[in-house]
Structures are given as structure tokens and as C-alpha cells.
C-alpha positions as CSV (number, residue, x, y, z in Angstrom):
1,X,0.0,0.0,0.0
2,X,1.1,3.3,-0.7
3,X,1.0,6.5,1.8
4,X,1.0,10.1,0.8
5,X,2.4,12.8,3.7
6,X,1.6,16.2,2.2
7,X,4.1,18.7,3.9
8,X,3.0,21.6,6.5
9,X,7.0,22.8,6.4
10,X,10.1,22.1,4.0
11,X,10.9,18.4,5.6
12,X,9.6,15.7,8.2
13,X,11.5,13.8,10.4
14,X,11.6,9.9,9.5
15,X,10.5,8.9,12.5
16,X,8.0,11.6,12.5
17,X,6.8,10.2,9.0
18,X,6.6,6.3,10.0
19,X,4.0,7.6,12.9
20,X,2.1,9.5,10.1
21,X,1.8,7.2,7.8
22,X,0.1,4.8,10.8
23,X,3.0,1.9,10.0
24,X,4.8,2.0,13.8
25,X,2.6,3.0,17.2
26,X,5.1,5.2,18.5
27,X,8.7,6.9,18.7
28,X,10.4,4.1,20.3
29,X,9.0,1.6,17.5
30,X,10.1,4.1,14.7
31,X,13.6,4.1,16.5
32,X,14.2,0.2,16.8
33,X,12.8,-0.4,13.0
34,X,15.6,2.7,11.9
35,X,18.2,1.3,14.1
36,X,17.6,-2.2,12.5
37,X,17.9,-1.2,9.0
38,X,14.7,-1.7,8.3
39,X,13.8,1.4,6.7
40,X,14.9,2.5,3.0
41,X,14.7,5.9,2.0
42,X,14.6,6.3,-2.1
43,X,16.1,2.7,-2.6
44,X,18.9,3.4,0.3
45,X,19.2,2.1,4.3
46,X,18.3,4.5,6.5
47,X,19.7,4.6,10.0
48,X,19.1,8.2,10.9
49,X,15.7,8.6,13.0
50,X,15.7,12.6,12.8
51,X,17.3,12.3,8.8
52,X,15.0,15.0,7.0
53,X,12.7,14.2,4.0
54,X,11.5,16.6,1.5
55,X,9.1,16.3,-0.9
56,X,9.7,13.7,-3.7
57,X,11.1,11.1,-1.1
58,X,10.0,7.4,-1.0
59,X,10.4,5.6,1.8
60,X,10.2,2.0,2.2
61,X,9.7,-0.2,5.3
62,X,7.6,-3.3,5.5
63,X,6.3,-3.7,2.0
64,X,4.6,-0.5,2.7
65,X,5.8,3.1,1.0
66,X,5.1,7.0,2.1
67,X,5.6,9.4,-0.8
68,X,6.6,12.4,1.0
69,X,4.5,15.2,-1.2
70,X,3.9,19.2,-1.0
């Protein structure tokens, strides 16, 4: 399934995003999945809870995607 996160500033957070996008409960289970490597962000590993995505980022974690959008 794909998610679209339409942006209210320039970025959001990853960790911020995976809670939006309903696919973790909470910070904590955003952090463990990042710390993991269980999140790809545009095709890459992501280990960076706080790394910044802007519009036109794909993120990838559990056979689920956001598309990060303005």
C-alpha cells in the first residue's frame, strides 16, 4: 500500500513520517525499526531517525511506502 504525507513545512523527520503514515505505534517503534535497517529511503538504508525528508522522497519499510509530497 502506498501512503501520501503532504508537507506543512520544508521536511519531516523519519521517524516523525513512519508515525504518520500509521505503519509503527510510537517513537520508540520508529527508533528500533531505523536502528535495524529496516527502513529504505529512495532505494537506500536509512539509520538516521531525525534524517529530514523533503518532498519527492520514497520511503520503504515493511512492504509499505510513504511518498513524501507538498
Amino acid at each position: 500500500m502506498v501512503h501520501t504525507i503532504k508537507l506543512r513545512d520544508d521536511y519531516i523527520k523519519l521517524g516523525q513520517a513512519l508515525k504518520a503514515a500509521g505503519l509503527v505505534e510510537n517513537g520508540v517503534d520508529a527508533k528500533y525499526a531505523i536502528q535495524d535497517g529496516l527502513v529504505l529511503v529512495n532505494g537506500n538504508t536509512e539509520l538516521q531517525r531525525g534524517k529530514k525528508l523533503y518532498s519527492g522522497d520514497i520511503v520503504s519499510f515493511e512492504g509499505e511506502t510513504i511518498m513524501i509530497s507538498n
